[in-house]
C-alpha positions, 0 to 999 in steps of 0.5 A: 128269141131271135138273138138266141136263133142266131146263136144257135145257127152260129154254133151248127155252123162252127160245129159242121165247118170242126167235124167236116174237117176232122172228117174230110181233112184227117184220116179216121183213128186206126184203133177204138180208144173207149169202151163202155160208159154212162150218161146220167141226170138226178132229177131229185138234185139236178146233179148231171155225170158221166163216167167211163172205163176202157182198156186204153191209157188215160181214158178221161182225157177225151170221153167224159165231158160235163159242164154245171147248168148245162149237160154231160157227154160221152164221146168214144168208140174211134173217138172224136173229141170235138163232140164233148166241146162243141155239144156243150156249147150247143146245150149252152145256148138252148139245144136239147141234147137230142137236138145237140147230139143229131146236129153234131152226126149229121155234120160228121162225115164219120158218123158211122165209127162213132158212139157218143151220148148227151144230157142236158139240165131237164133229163133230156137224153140221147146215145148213137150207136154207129153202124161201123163200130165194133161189134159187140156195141150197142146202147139204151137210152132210159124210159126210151118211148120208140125205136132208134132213128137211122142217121146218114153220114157221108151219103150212107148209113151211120148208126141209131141214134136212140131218145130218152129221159135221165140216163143212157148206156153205151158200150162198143168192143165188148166181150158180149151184147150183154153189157149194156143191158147189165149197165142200165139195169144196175143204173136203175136198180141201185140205190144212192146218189148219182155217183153210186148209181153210176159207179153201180153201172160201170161195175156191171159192165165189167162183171158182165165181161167188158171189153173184150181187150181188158181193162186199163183206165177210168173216170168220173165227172158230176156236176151240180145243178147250177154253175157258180160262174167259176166252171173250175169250182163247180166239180163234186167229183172230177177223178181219173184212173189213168193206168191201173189193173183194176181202174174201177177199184181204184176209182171208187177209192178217189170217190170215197176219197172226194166225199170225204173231202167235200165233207171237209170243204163243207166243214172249212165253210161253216167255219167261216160263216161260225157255225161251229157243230156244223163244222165239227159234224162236216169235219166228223163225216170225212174221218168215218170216210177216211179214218186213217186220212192225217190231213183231215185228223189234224185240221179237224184238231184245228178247228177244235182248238180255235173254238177254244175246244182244246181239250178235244182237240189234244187227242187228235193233234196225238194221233196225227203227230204219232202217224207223221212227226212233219205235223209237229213241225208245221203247228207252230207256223200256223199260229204265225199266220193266223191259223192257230191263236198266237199263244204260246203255252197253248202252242207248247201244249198242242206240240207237247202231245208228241210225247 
């Protein structure tokens, strides 16, 4: 308890010592970069994410941060990018996101033109709001039991920072103050996992105005539960929408996409551990996502073929090498690796579906 104490006094102190620099030392951003954006924890799996649309280049690069074991944030408005970092590494070493998120405004002489929201691995959830941020803004932490605490930043008023459990809503430069109470009821209203619900709550945003400026990108980040221990391998949707006239459409394609891959990377794994339906029920489940999708067409034959199944396998291997003869050039090779069985009448029998 005590070494963790003095974790947690080390971390405030570093997190004060970045943000009095960015605040004293840099000039305050000339234009808000972020818009409007979700925080959220799934109490049925444990899964935390954030997700995020703006009328600015590359929005996923600075708002949305999450990390598997530890919590989610949101970080935008005139944006500072330390929040995301250093309230993981808060939330890491044992603050609430309440707790993490209070700590980081009351060292943030900036305070004031900021909106940012967190939460951690228990649901536990905050969003502020500050008083400089351009109106429209405003935010709603779910199941939220009291009002708003005023923060101070710099000796004068910051903002409102509001406490609850599961989700928080948050959105600034809107074309109305109707924004984030749409986002919180599609949140809660939405059946699903926890990207539908949050995809269901960024697509009422828009459909209540938006930002008032437009729109130009999006993202989404979800992470389990618990970390592997490999932070890289631990994302079920890491997805960025830079530059596109439609972001939040283009960002439900990618999530439709991933699910299928997920399913896909499923597949690989119960192929490894022999269990052969669960395989070709995983490898199933992807191609009714996608079914136009070559890659997860050809692999699937693959797998068919290594289970000696190849005569199911021959009217796949057909439909792929009629979509891209590449895939015909590429068979032979993976019986050199170990990929297909080294036979090669069955090679010649696979390849021969070209015809």
């Amino acid at each position: 308890m005590v070494r963790r104490s003095a974790i947690l006094c080390v971390l405030l102190v570093f997190a004060c010592s970045v943000l009095a620099v960015r605040s004293y030392g840099q000039e305050k951003p000339l234009r808000p970069v972020h818009t409007f954006s979700i925080v959220a924890f799934d109490p049925a799996t444990g899964q935390m994410g954030v997700a995020v649309q703006s009328h600015w280049f590359a929005v996923g690069g600075s708002v949305p941060w999450a990390e598997a074991g530890v919590g989610a944030v949101a970080t935008q408005s005139f944006v500072d990018p330390a929040y995301g970092p250093l309230g993981l590494d808060l939330m890491r070493a044992g603050k609430s996101a309440p707790d993490a998120l209070h700590g980081l405004l009351l060292a943030d002489g900036d305070c004031d033109v900021r909106q940012a929201a967190m939460v951690d691995t228990q649901g536990r959830v905050a969003t502020f709001t500050g008083a400089k941020d351009i109106q429209p803004a405003g935010g709603i932490a779910g199941s939220a039991s009291g009002g708003a605490t005023l923060i101070e930043c710099g000796g004068h008023a910051g903002g409102a920072l509001m406490i609850g459990k599961n989700y928080a809503v948050q959105a600034n430069l809107m074309s109305n103050d109707k924004i984030w109470p749409a986002m919180s009821k599609a949140y809660e209203s939405t059946q699903g996992d926890l990207a539908d619900r949050i995809l269901a709550a960024l697509d009422a945003a828009q459909a209540a105005g938006g930002d008032v400026r437009g729109r130009q990108s999006a993202a989404i980040l979800i992470v389990p539960a618990k970390s592997t221990g490999k932070p890289w391998a631990d994302y079920l949707f890491n997805l960025r929408v830079d530059d596109s006239a439609e972001p939040l459409k283009e960002l439900r394609r990618l999530v439709t996409l991933q699910r299928a891959y997920n399913h896909m990377n499923a597949g690989d794994k119960a192929v490894e551990l022999h269990d052969n339906e669960g395989a070709l029920r995983e490898y199933g489940a992807a191609e009714k996502l996608v079914p136009d999708n070559a890659e997860m067409i050809y692999w699937h034959a693959v797998a068919l073929a290594n289970m000696s199944r190849v005569d199911e396998s021959l009217p796949l291997f057909k439909k792929v090498f009629a979509m891209d003869h590449n895939w015909i050039d590429l068979t032979p090779r993976l019986a050199k690796v170990g990929l297909l069985p080294d036979d090669l009448q069955l090679i010649q029998k696979i390849v021969g579906q070209a015809k």
